[in-house]
VMD Tcl script that builds the backbone (N, CA, C; Angstrom):
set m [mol new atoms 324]
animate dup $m
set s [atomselect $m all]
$s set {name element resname resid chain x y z} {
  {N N UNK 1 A 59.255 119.849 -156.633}
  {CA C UNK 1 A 59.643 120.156 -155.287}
  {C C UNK 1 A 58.656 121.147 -154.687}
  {N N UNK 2 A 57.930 120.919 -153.417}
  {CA C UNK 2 A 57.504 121.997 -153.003}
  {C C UNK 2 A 57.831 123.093 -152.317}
  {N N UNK 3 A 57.095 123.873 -152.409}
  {CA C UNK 3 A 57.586 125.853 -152.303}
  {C C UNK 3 A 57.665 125.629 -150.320}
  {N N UNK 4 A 58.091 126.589 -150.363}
  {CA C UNK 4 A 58.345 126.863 -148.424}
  {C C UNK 4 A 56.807 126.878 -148.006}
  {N N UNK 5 A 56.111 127.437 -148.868}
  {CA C UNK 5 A 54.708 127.979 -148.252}
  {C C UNK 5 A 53.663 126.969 -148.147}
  {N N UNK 6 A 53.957 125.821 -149.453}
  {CA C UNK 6 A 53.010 124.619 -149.410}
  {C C UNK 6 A 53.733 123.915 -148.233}
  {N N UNK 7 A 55.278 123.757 -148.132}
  {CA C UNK 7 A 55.571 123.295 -146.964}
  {C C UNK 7 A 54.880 123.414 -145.516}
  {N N UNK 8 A 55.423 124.201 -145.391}
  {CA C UNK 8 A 54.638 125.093 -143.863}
  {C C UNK 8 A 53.396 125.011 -143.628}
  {N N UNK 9 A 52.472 124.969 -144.899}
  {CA C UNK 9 A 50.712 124.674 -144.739}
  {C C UNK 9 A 50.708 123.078 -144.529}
  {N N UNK 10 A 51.500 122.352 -144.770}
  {CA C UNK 10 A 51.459 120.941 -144.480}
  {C C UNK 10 A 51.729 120.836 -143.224}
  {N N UNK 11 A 52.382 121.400 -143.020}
  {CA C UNK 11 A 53.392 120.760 -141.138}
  {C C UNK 11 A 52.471 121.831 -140.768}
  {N N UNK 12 A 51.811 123.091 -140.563}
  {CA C UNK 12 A 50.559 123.414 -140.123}
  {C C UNK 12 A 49.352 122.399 -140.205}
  {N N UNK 13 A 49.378 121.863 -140.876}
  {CA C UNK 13 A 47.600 120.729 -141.042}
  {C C UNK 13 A 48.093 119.867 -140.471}
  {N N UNK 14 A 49.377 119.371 -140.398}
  {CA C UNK 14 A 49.304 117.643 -139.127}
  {C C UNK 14 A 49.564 118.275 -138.047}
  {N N UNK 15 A 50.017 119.382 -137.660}
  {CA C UNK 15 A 49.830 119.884 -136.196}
  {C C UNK 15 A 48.733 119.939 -136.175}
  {N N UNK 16 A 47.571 120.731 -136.439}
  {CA C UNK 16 A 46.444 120.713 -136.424}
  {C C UNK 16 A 45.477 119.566 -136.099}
  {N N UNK 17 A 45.778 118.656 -137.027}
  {CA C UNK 17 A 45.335 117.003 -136.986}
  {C C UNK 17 A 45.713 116.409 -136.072}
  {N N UNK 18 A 47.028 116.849 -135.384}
  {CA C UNK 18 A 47.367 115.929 -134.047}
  {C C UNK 18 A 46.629 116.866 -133.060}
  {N N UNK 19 A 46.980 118.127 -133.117}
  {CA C UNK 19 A 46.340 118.831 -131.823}
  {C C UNK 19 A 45.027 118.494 -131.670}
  {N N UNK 20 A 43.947 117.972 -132.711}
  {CA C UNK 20 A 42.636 117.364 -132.564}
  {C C UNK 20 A 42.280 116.303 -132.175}
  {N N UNK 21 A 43.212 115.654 -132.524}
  {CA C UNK 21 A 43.646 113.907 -132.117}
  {C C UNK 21 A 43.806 114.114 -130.642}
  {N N UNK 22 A 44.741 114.915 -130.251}
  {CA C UNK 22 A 44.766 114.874 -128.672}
  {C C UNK 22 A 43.978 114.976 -127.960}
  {N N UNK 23 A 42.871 116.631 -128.101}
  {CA C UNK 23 A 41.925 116.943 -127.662}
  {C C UNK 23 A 40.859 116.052 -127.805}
  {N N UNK 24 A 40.319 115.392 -128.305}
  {CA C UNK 24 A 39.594 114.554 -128.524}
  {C C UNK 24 A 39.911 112.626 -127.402}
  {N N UNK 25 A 41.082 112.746 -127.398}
  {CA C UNK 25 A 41.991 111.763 -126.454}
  {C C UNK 25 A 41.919 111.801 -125.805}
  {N N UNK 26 A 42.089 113.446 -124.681}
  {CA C UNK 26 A 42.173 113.681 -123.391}
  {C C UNK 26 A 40.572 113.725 -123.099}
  {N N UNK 27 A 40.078 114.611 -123.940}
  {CA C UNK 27 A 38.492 114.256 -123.662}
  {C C UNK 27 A 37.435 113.387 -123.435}
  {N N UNK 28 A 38.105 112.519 -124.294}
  {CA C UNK 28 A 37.614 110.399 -123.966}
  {C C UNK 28 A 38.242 110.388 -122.669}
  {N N UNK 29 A 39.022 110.192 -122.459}
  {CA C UNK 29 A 39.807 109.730 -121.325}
  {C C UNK 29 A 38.734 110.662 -119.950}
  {N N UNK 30 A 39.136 111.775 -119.997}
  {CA C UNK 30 A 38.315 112.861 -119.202}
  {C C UNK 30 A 36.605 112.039 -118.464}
  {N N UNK 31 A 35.991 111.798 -120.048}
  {CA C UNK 31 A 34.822 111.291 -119.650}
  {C C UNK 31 A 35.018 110.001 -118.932}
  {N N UNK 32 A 35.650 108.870 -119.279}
  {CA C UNK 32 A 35.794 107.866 -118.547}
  {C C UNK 32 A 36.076 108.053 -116.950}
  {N N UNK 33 A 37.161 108.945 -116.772}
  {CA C UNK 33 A 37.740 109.234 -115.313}
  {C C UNK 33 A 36.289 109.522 -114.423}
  {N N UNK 34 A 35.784 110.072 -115.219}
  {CA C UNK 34 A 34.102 111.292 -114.397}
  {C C UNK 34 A 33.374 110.133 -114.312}
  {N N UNK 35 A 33.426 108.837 -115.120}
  {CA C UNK 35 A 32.374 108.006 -114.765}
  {C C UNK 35 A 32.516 107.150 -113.881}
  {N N UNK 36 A 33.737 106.968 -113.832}
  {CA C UNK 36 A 34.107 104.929 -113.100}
  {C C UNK 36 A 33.389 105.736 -111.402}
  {N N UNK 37 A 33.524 106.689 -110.654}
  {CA C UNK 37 A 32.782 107.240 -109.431}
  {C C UNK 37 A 31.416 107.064 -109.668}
  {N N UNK 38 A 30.843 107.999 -111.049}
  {CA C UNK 38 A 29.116 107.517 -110.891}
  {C C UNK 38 A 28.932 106.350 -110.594}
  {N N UNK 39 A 29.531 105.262 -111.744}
  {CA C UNK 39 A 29.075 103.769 -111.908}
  {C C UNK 39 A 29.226 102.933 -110.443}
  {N N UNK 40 A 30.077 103.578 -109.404}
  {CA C UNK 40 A 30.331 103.007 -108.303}
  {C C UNK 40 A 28.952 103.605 -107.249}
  {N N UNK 41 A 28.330 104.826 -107.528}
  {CA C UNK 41 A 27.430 105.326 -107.193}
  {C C UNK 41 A 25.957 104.610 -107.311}
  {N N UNK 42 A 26.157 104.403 -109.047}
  {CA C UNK 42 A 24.686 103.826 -108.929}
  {C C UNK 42 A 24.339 102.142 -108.863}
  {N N UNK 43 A 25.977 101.583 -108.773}
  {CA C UNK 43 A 25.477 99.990 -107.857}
  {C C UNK 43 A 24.930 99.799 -106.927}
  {N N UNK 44 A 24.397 98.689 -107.047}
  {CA C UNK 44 A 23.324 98.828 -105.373}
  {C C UNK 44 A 24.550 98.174 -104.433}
  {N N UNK 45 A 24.161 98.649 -103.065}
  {CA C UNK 45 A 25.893 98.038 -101.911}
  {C C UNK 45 A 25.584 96.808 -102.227}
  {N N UNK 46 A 26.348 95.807 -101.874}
  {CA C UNK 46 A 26.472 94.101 -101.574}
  {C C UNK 46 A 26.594 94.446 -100.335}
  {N N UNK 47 A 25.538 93.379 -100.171}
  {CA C UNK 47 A 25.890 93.380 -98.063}
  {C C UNK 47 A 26.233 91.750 -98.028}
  {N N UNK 48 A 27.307 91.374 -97.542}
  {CA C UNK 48 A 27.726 90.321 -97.267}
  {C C UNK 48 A 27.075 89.504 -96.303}
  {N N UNK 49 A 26.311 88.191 -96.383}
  {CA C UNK 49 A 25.369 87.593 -95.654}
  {C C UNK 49 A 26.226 86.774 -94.201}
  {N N UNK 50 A 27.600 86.738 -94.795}
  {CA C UNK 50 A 28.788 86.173 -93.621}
  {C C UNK 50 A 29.726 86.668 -93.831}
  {N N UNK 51 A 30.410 87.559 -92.506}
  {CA C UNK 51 A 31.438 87.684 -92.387}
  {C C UNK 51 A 32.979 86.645 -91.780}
  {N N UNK 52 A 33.459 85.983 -91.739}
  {CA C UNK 52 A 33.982 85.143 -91.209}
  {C C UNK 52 A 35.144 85.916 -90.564}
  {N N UNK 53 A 36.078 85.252 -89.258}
  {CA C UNK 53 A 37.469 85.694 -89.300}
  {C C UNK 53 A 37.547 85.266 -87.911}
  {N N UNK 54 A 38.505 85.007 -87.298}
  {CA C UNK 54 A 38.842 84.376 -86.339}
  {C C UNK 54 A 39.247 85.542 -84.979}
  {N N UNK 55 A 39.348 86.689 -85.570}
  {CA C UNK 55 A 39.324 87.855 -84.321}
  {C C UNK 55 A 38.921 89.368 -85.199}
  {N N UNK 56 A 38.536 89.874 -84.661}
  {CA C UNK 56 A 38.651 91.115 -84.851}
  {C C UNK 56 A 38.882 92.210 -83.993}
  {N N UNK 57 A 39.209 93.563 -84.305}
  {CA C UNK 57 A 40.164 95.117 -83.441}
  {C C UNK 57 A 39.767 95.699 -83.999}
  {N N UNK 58 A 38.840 96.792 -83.154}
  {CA C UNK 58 A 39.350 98.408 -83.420}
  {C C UNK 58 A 40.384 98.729 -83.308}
  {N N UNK 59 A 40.908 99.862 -84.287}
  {CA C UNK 59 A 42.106 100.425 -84.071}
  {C C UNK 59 A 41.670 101.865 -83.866}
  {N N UNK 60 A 42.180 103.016 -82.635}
  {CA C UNK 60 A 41.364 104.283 -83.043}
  {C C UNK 60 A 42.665 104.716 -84.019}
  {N N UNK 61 A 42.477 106.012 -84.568}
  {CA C UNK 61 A 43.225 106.842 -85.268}
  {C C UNK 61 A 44.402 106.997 -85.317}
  {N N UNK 62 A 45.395 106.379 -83.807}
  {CA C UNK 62 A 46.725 106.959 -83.616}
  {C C UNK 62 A 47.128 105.326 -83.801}
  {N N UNK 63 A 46.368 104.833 -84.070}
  {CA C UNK 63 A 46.595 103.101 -84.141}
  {C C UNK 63 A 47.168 102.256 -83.362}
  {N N UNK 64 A 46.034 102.830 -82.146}
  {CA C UNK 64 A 46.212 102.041 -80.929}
  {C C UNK 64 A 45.401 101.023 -81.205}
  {N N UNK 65 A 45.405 99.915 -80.270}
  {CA C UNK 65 A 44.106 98.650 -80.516}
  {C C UNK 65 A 43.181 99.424 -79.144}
  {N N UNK 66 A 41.698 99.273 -79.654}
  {CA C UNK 66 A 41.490 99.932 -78.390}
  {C C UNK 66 A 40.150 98.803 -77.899}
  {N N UNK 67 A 39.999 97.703 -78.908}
  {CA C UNK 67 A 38.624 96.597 -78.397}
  {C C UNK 67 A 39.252 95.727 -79.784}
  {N N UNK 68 A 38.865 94.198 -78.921}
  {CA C UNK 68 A 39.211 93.092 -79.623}
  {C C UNK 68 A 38.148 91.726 -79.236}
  {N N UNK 69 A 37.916 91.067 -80.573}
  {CA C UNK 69 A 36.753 89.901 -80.089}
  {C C UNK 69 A 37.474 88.872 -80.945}
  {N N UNK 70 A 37.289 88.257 -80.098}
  {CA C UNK 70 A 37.389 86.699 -80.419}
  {C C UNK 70 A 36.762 85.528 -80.276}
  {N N UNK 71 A 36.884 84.578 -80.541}
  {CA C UNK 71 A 36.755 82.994 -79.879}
  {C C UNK 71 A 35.983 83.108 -78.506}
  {N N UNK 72 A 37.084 83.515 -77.866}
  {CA C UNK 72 A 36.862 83.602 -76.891}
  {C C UNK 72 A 36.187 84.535 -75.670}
  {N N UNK 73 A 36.159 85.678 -76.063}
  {CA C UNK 73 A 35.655 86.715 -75.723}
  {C C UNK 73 A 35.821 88.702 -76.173}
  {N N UNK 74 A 35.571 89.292 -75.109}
  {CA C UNK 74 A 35.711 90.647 -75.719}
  {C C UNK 74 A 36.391 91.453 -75.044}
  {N N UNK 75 A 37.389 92.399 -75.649}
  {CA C UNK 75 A 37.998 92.935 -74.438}
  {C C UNK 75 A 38.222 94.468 -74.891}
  {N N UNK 76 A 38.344 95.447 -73.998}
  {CA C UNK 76 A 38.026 96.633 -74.139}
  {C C UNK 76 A 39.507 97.664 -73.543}
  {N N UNK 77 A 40.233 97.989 -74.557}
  {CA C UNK 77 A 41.854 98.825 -73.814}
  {C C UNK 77 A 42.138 99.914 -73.997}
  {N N UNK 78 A 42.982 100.724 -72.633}
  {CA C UNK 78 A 42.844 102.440 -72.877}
  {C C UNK 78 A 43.803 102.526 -73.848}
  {N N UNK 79 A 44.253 104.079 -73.920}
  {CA C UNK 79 A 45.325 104.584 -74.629}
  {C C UNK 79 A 46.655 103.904 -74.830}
  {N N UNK 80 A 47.060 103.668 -73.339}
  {CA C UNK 80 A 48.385 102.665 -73.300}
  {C C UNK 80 A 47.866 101.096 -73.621}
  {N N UNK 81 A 47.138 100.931 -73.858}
  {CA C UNK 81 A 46.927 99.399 -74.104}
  {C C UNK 81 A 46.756 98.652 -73.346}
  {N N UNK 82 A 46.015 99.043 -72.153}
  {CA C UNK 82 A 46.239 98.080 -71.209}
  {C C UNK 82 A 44.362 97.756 -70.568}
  {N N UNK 83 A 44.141 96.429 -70.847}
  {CA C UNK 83 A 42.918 95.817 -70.441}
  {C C UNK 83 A 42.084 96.438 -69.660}
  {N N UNK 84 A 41.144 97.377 -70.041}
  {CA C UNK 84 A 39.970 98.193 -68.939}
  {C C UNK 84 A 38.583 97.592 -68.765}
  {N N UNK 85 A 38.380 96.463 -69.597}
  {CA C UNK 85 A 36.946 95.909 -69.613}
  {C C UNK 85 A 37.029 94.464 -70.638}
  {N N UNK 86 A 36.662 93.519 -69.901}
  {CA C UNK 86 A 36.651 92.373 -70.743}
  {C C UNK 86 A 34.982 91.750 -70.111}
  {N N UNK 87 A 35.019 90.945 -71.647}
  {CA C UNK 87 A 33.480 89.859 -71.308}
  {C C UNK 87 A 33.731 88.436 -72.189}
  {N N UNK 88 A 33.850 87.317 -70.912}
  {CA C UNK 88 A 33.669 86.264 -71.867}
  {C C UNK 88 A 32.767 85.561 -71.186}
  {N N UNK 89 A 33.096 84.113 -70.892}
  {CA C UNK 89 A 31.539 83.031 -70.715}
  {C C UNK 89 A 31.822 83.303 -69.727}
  {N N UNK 90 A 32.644 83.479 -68.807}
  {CA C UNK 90 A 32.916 83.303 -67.132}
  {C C UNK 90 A 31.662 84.334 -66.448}
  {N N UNK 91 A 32.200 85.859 -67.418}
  {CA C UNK 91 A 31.843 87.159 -66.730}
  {C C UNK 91 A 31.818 88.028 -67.215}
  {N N UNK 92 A 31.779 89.303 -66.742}
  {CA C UNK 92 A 31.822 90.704 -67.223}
  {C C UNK 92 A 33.165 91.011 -66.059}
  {N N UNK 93 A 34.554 91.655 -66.388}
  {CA C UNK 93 A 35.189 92.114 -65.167}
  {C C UNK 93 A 35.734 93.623 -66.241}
  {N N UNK 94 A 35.821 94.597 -65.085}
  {CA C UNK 94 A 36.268 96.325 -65.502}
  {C C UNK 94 A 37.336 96.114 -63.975}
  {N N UNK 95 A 38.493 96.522 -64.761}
  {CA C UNK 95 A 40.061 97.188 -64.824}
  {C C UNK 95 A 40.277 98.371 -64.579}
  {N N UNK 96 A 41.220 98.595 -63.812}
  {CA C UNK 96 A 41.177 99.797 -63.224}
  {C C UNK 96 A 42.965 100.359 -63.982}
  {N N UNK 97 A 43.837 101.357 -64.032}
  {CA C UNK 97 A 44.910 101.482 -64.512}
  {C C UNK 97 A 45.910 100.734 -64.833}
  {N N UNK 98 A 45.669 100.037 -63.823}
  {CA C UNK 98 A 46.928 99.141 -62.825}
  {C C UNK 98 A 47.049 97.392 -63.346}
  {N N UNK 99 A 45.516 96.828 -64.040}
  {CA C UNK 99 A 45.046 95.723 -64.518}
  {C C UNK 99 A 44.482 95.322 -63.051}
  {N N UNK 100 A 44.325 95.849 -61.871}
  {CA C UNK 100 A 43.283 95.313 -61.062}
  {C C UNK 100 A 42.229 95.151 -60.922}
  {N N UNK 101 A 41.750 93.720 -60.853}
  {CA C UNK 101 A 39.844 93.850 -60.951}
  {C C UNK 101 A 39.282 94.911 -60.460}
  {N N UNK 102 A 38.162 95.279 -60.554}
  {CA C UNK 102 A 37.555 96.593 -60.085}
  {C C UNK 102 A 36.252 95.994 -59.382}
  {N N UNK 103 A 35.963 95.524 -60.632}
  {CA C UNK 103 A 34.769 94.938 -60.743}
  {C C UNK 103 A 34.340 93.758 -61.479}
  {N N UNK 104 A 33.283 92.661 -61.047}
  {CA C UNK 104 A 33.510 91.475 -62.008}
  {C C UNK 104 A 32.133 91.155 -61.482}
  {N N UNK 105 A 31.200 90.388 -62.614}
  {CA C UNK 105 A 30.162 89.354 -62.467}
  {C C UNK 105 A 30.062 88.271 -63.498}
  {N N UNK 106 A 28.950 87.712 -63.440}
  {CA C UNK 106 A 29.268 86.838 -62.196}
  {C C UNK 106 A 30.237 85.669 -61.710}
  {N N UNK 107 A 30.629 84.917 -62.106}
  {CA C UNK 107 A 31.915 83.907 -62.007}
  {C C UNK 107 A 33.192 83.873 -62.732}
  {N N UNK 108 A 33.751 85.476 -62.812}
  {CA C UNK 108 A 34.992 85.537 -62.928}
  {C C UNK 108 A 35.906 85.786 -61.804}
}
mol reanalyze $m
mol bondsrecalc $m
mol representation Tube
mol addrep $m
């Protein structure tokens, strides 16, 4: 049977052995976390040769739509959302608060 003291030096050495095991765990781990950012660093960008999509929007910050293109043309909107500048095949026409033409060329 063993004594209290060989006891205790045992369950001291696998604490020990695990507390190394860990440190050594978190430390792998540690290094991996620090790398997957470099490795994203030192890829070269992909620049996509086509974008496809059938419309696209800015949105500013408060996630208003504030410009939209399409098919069909382009259109340009204030804060409240409301049409201040559009361009398609017809023309160029600018909107005034109200959605009244302001201004337009040439055959809109």
């Amino acid at each position: 049977m063993m004594s209290e003291a060989t006891l205790l030096e045992s369950r001291v050495d696998k604490i020990e052995r695990d507390n190394r095991r860990l440190k050594l765990t978190v430390g792998a781990l540690l290094l991996v976390l620090a790398a997957v950012p470099l490795v994203g660093a030192v890829m070269p960008e992909q620049v996509q040769d086509v974008i496809q999509a059938r419309k696209f929007e800015v949105i500013d910050e408060n996630g208003t739509r504030r410009a939209g293109l399409n098919a069909t043309g382009i259109g340009f909107t204030d804060e409240s959302n409301n049409i201040r500048a559009g361009m398609n095949a017809d023309g160029i026409a600018y909107f005034d608060e109200s959605g009244n033409v302001v201004w337009c060329a040439p055959g809109c």
